[in-house]
C-alpha distance (Angstrom), angle and dihedral (degrees) to the residues before:
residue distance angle dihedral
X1 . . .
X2 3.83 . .
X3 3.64 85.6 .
X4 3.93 94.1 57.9
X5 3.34 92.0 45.1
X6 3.43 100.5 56.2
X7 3.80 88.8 43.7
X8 3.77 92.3 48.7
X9 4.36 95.0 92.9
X10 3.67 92.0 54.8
X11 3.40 95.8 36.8
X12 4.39 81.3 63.4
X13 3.72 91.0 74.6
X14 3.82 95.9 94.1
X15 3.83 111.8 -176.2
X16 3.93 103.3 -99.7
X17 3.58 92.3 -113.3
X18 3.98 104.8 47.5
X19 4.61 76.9 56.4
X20 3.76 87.7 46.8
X21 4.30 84.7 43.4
X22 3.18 98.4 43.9
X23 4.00 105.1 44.0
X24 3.54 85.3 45.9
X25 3.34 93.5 71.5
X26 3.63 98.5 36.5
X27 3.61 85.7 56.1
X28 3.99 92.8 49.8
X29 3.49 87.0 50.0
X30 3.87 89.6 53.7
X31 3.86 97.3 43.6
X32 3.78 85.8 47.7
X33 3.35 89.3 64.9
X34 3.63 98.2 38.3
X35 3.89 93.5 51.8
X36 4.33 91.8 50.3
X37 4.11 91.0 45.5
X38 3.95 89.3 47.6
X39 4.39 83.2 48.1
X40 3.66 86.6 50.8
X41 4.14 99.7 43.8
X42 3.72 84.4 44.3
X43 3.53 91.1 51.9
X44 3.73 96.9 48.5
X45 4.16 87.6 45.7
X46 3.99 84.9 57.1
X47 3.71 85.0 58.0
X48 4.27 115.7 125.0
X49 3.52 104.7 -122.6
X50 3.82 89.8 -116.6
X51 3.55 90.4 45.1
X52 4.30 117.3 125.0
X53 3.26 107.1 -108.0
X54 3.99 123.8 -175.9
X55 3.60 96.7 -99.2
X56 4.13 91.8 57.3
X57 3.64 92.5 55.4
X58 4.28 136.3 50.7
X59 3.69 106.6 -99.5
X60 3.93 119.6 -103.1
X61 3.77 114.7 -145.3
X62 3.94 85.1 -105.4
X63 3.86 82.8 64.0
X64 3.36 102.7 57.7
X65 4.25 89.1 40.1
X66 3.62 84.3 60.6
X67 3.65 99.4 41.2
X68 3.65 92.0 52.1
X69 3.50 91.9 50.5
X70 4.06 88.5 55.4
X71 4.26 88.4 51.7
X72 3.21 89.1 51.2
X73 3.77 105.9 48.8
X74 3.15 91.2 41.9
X75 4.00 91.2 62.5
X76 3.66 93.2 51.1
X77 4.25 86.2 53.5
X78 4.11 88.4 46.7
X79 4.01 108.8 34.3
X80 4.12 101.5 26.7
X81 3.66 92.1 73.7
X82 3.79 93.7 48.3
X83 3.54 90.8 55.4
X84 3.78 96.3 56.0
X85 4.04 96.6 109.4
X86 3.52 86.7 55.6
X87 3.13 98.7 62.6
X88 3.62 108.0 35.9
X89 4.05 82.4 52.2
X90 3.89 82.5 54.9
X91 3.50 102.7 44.9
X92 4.12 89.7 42.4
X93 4.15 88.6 51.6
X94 4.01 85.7 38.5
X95 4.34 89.6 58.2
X96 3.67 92.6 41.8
X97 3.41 84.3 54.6
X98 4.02 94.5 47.8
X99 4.10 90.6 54.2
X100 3.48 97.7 47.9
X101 4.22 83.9 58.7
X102 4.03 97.2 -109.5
X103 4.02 110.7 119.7
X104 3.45 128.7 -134.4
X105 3.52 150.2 164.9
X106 3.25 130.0 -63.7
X107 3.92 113.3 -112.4
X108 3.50 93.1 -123.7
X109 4.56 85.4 66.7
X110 4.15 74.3 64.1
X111 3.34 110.2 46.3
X112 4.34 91.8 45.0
X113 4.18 77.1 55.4
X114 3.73 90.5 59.2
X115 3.50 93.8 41.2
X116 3.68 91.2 59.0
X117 3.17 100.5 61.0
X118 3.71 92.5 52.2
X119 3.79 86.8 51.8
X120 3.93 94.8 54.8
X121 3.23 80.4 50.1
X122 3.99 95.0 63.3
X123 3.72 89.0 47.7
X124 3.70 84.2 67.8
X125 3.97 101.9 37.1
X126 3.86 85.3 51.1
X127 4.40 91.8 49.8
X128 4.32 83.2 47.9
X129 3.37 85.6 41.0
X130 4.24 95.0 51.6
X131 4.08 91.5 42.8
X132 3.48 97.9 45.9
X133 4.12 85.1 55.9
X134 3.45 93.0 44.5
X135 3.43 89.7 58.0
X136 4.18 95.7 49.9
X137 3.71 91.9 -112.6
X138 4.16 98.0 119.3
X139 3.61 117.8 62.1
X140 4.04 111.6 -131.4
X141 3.79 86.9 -92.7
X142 3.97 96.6 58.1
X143 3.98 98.2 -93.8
X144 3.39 123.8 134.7
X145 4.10 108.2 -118.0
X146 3.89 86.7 -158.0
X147 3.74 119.3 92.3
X148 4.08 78.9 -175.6
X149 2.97 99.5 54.2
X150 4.03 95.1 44.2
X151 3.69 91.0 49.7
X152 3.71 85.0 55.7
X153 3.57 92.2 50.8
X154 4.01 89.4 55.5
X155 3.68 98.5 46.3
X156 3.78 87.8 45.7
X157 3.83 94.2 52.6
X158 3.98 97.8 40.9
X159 3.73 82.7 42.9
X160 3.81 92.2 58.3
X161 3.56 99.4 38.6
X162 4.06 87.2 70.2
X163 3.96 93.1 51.9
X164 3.81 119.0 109.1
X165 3.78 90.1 -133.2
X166 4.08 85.7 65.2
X167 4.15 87.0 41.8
X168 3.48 83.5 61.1
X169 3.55 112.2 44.5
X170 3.88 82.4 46.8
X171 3.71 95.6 55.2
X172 4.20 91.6 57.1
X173 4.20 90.9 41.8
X174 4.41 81.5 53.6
X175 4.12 94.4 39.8
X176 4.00 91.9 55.3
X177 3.99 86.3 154.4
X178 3.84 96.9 50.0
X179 4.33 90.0 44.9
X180 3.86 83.6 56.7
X181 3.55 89.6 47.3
X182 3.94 97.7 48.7
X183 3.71 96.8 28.1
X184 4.28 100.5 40.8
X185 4.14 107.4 135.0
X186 3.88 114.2 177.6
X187 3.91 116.8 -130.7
X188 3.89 136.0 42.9
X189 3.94 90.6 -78.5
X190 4.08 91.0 45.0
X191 4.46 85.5 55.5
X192 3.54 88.9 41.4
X193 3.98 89.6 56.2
X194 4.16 87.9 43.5
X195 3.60 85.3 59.0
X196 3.60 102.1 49.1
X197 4.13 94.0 39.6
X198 4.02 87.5 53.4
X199 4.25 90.9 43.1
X200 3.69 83.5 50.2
X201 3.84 95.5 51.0
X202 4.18 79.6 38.5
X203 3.32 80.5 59.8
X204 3.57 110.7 44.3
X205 4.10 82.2 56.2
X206 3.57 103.4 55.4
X207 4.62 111.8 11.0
X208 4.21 89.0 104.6
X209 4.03 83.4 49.7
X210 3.39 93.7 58.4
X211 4.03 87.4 55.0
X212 3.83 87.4 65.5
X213 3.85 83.0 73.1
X214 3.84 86.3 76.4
X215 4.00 84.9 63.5
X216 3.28 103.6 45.7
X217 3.61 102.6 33.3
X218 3.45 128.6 -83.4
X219 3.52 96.7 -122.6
X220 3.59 93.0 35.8
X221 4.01 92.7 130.4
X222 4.10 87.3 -165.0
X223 3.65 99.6 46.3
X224 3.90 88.5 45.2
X225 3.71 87.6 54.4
X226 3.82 91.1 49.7
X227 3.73 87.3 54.4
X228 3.75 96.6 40.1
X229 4.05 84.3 57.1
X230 3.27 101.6 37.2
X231 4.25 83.9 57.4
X232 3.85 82.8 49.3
X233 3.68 106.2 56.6
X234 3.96 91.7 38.5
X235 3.85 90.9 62.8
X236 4.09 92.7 38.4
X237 3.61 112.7 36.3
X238 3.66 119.3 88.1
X239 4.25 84.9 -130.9
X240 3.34 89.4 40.2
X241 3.81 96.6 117.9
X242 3.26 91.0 47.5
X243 3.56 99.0 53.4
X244 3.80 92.2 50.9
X245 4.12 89.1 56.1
X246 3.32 83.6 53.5
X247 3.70 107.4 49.3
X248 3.66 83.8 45.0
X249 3.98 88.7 63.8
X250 3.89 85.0 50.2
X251 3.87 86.9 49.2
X252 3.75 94.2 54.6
X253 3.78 92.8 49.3
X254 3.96 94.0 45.1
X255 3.70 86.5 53.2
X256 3.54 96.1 49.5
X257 3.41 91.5 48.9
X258 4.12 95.6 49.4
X259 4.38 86.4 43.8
X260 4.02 87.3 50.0
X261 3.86 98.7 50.8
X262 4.05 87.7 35.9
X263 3.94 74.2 69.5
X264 3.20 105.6 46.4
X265 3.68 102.5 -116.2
């Protein structure tokens, strides 16, 4: 372990075009996404007025198939791009380890890890997702109809984003080189586990974000950007961490605010 950690800083210097390969596909994978939600938000725009939409009806099992699918393309077009130093720091590590004879697994076994996690994730978005429509708190067009329950949802995510459990998770998504370091497993199965230990601190960063989608809209393709970016500079910019304490404070007091006038003081 010593070993690959002191190797880890050379190991950076990822030949120009493995970056260029490698964040090309990321961002194929990303703009994949991108182009089917934009289909789908289009699609529901197109919609007659009178038209049934999923939230005027009991979901079929085909329903939640499809709305499963939706969560989890959508993660792959909001967290892949966030994890691209990861990955180039694992595929750089992974052909230092190639030339020096050892073999390992190819960084793709570690990004399908990561996306894993994101897609157990969905399972679980699109189960919140069914009981908060059986219970006539999303409008038909993925809105929630409860300035309650929204409020709740802000005071809950500014509340979390001040929690040393979120500090940490943060701190390993920002350290990419020292989580390869501490985390490094030879073999297909040993990047497979990388990936899923770095989605679940991925996770533990950003899951009570995601439930801000039920505010905004969950096919709101601008307020999932927002998100999406807001995800982005908190894992990249040097003040990142600070700027997520801080727009948890703003959180907190936009909840209030939305629980106060839900009310009617």
């Amino acid at each position: 372990m010593s070993d690959l950690a002191t190797a880890l800083p050379a190991a950076q210097a990822l030949p120009r075009r493995d970056r260029i390969a490698i964040l090309a596909g990321l961002g194929g994978a990303a703009l994949l996404a991108w182009v089917y939600l934009v289909a789908i938000a289009a699609g529901m725009d197109e919609m007659p007025a009178g038209g049934e939409m999923l939230g005027m009806r009991a979901w079929t099992a085909l329903d939640f198939a499809l709305m499963f699918l939706m969560w989890a393309v959508m993660m792959v077009g909001m967290m892949v791009p966030s994890a691209a130093p990861m990955v180039l720091i694992y595929a750089a590590v992974a052909r230092k380890a190639l030339r020096q004879g050892t073999p390992v697994a190819p960084t793709s076994a570690f990004v399908c890890g990561y996306i894993a996690i994101w897609t157990a994730f969905s399972l679980g978005a699109t189960a919140a997702q069914f009981a908060l429509d059986r219970a006539a708190l999303l409008s038909p067009m993925m809105v929630t109809t409860s300035p309650a329950l929204g409020g709740a949802l802000l005071i809950a995510a500014g509340v979390y984003q001040l929690t040393p459990f979120k500090e940490a998770c943060l701190r390993h998504c920002r350290a990419p080189a020292r989580f390869i370091a501490e985390h490094w497993r030879p073999g297909r199965a040993g990047a497979w586990r990388m990936g899923i230990e770095h989605g679940a601190y991925c996770l533990g960063c950003c899951w009570i974000l995601m439930g801000l989608l039920f505010l905004g809209g969950v096919m709101n393709l601008l307020w999932i950007a927002a998100i999406a970016v807001f995800v982005w500079l908190e894992k990249g910019l040097p003040l990142g961490a600070g700027g997520g304490r801080l727009a948890g404070v703003a959180m907190i007091g936009a909840g209030g605010i939305a629980l106060f006038q839900s009310a009617g003081w």
